[in-house]
N, C-alpha and C positions, 0 to 999 in steps of 0.2 A: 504494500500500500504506500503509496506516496502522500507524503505531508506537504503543504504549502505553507512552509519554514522550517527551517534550518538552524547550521548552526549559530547562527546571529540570533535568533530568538529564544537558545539554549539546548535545543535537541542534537545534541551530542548522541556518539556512539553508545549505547546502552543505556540509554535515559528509556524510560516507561512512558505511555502516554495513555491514557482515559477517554476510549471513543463511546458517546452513546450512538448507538443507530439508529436508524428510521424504523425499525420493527420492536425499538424499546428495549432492544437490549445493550448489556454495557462490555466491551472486552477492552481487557488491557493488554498492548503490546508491544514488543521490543525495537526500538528504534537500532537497526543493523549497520547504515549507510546515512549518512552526513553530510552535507554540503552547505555551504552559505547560506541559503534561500529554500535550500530542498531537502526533505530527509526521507527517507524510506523505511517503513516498520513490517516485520513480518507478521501475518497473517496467520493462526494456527487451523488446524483442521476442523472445518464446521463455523471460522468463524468468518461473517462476513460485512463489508463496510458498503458506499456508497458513497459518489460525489456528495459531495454538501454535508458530512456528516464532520463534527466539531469536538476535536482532542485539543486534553489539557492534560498538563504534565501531570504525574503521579509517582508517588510512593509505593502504592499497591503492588502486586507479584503480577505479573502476565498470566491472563488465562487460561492459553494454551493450554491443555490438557493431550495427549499421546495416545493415549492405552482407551482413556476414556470421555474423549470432544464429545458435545451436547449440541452439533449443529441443526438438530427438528428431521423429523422424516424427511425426503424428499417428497415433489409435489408428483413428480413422475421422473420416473429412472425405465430405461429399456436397455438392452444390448442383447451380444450373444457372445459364446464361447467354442470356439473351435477346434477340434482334435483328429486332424488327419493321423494318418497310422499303416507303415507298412507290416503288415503280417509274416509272421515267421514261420518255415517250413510249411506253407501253405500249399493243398495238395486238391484236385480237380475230384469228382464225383468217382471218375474213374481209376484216382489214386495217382494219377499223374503230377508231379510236382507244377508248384503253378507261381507266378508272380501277382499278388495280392496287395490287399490294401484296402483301408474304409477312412469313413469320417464319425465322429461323434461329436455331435452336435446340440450346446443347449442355444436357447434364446427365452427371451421374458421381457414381460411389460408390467410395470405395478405402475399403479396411478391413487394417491391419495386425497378423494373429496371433501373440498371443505377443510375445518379445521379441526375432524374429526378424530380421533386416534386410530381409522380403519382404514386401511391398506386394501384395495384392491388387485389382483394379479392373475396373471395367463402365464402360462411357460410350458415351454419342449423340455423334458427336464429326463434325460437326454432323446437323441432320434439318432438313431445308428444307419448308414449305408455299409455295404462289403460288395466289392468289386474284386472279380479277376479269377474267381475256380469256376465258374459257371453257376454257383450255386447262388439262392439266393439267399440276404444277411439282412434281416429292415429291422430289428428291435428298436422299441420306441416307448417312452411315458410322455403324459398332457394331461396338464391337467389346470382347473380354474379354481382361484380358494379367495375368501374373506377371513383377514389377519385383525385382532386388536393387535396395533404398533405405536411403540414409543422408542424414545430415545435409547434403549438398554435394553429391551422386551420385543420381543413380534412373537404372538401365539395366534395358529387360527388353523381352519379344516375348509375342504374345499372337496369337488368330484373330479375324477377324470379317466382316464384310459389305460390299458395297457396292450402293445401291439407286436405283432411279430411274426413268424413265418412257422408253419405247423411243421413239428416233426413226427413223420411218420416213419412205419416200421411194417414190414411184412410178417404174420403171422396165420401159424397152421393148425390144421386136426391133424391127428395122428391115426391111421388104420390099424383096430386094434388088433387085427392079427398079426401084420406086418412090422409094425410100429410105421412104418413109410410117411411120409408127409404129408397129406392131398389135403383141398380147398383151400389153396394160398387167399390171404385178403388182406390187403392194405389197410392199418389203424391209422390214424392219425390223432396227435395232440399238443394243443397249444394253449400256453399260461399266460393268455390275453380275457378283456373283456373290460368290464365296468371296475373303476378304484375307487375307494376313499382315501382321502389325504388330508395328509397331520403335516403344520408347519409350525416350525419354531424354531428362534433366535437368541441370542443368551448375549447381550455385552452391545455394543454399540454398531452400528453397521459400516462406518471407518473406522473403527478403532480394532479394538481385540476383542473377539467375539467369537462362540462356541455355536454353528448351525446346523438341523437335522430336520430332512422331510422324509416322509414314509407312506407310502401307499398300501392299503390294504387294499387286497383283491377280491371278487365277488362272482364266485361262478361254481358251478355241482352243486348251487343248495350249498354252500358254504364258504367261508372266509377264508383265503391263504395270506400268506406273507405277496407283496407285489412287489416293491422294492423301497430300497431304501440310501439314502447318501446323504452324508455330514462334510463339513468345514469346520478348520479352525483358522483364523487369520490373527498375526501377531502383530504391529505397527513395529516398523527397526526406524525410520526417520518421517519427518512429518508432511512427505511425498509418495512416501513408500512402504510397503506394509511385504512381508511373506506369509503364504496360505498353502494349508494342505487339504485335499480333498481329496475322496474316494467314493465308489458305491456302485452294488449291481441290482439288477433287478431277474425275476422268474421269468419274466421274458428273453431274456438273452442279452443283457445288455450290462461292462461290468468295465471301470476305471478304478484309475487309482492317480494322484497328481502330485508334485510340487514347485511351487512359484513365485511370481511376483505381481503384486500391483500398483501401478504407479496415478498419481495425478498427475496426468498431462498438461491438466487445465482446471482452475478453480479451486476450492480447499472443501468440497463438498455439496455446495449448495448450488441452485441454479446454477445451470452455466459451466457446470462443471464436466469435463471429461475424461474416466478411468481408463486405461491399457493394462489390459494383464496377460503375461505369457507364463505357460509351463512348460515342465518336459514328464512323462509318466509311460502308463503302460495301458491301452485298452484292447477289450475282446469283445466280441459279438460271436454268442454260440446259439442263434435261434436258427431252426430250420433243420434241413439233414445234413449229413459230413461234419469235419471236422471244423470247433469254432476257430476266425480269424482272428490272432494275437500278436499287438508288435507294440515297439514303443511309438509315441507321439510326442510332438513338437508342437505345443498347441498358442491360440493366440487369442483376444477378446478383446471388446471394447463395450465400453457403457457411456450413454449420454442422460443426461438431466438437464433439458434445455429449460 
């Protein structure tokens, strides 16, 4: 943030300054850079000023907070996460070795109305492609949830899907004098259909925070496991955070990550733009043959415009 004054009005290197903002709230921050006429104060995560907004010098500690910044929900945040992936010792229907590879793919939109504490959201929470043995690879989760969200908190449940490619299996009678095999017939079965979803967030949504969503499945007249994947992300500077992630689902679809995520752009709020790359390992085992497994080189972006 730039000040209009400097060091002639007293804003020296490391002096503190007292901004109230137009949203009413007050942060204090570190004046980093000094000049005559101009100073420049850092910003911490979640906090945010505006032209025309009015610092006076202070005593007080700087706000900034790390681990646990208070910037408010966003008002809408979207992106997606991508994890291309070559497959290892991937082999053709006919057992022929084969040159392989998929994508795992999330994407999401949350939008928070009003000034409610409730979070609205959509997401691919992942969609899997496999390319390259002939066979087909689609696993996939979607699904839509209403969240209570606050600054430290997101608890909420939602519906959605789960998808993927049948695997079947030939099976036989046995001749009982012979034992011999006769009336071959193709089974098939697949751990897709209708989900319930659980969502929840533990700690700040920049800062360091503990997250876990889980789908319960609904199909035979009973409930299975659908899937499930957690986060943990830790703040190392106040641009940059590391995160680990994992998780599969009964569809076929099964990661594991670790990373980074950066501000490109903004300290959280409006305006702001995240980049985040990993490197891990995903599989997609839905369908028949053997599943496709390799590492990935993944990469994301999120906007809050």
């Amino acid at each position: 943030m730039t000040l209009s004054a400097g060091a002639l009005a007293g804003l020296g290197e490391g002096t503190r300054v007292r901004v109230r903002t137009q949203d009413s709230r007050e942060v204090v921050l570190k004046v980093i850079e000094s000049r005559e006429d101009t100073a420049i104060a850092r910003l911490g995560r979640g906090e945010n000023v505006r032209v025309g907004d009015i610092a006076v010098v202070t005593d007080a500690p700087a706000t900034a907070r790390l681990f646990f910044p208070e910037p408010g929900v966003p008002r809408l945040r979207y992106g997606f996460h991508a994890r291309p992936f070559l497959a290892l010792d991937a082999r053709t229907r006919e057992g022929r070795s084969a040159r392989a590879g998929g994508l795992l793919l999330d994407a999401f939109i949350a939008w928070r109305p009003g000034d409610l504490p409730l979070v609205l959201s959509a997401q691919l929470d992942p969609v899997g492609f496999g390319l390259g043995t002939g066979l087909r690879h689609s696993p996939g989760s979607a699904y839509v949830a209403a969240a209570y969200s606050t600054d430290f908190l997101e608890v909420g449940i939602g519906a959605g899907a789960l998808f993927g490619q049948k695997e079947c299996s030939t099976l036989f009678d046995y001749d009982p004098n012979t034992y011999e095999p006769i009336n071959p017939r193709t089974v098939c079965d697949s751990n897709a259909g209708v989900s319930f979803q659980q969502v929840l967030r533990l700690g700040a949504l920049d800062g360091f925070h503990l997250a876990w969503n889980s789908a319960i499945l609904s199909r035979d007249n009973q409930f299975r496991f659908g899937s499930g994947r957690g986060e943990v992300q830790v703040p190392l500077t106040p641009s940059l955070s590391l995160f680990g992630a994992g998780g599969g689902s009964a569809s076929g679809w099964n990661f594991g990550e670790l990373g980074v995520r950066s501000f490109i752009k903004g300290t959280g709020g409006a305006g702001t733009t995240v980049l985040s790359a990993s490197l891990g390992v995903v599989s997609l085992s839905d369908g028949t043959g053997e599943a496709l497994t390799g590492p990935s080189i993944a990469i994301g972006i999120e906007r809050r415009p």
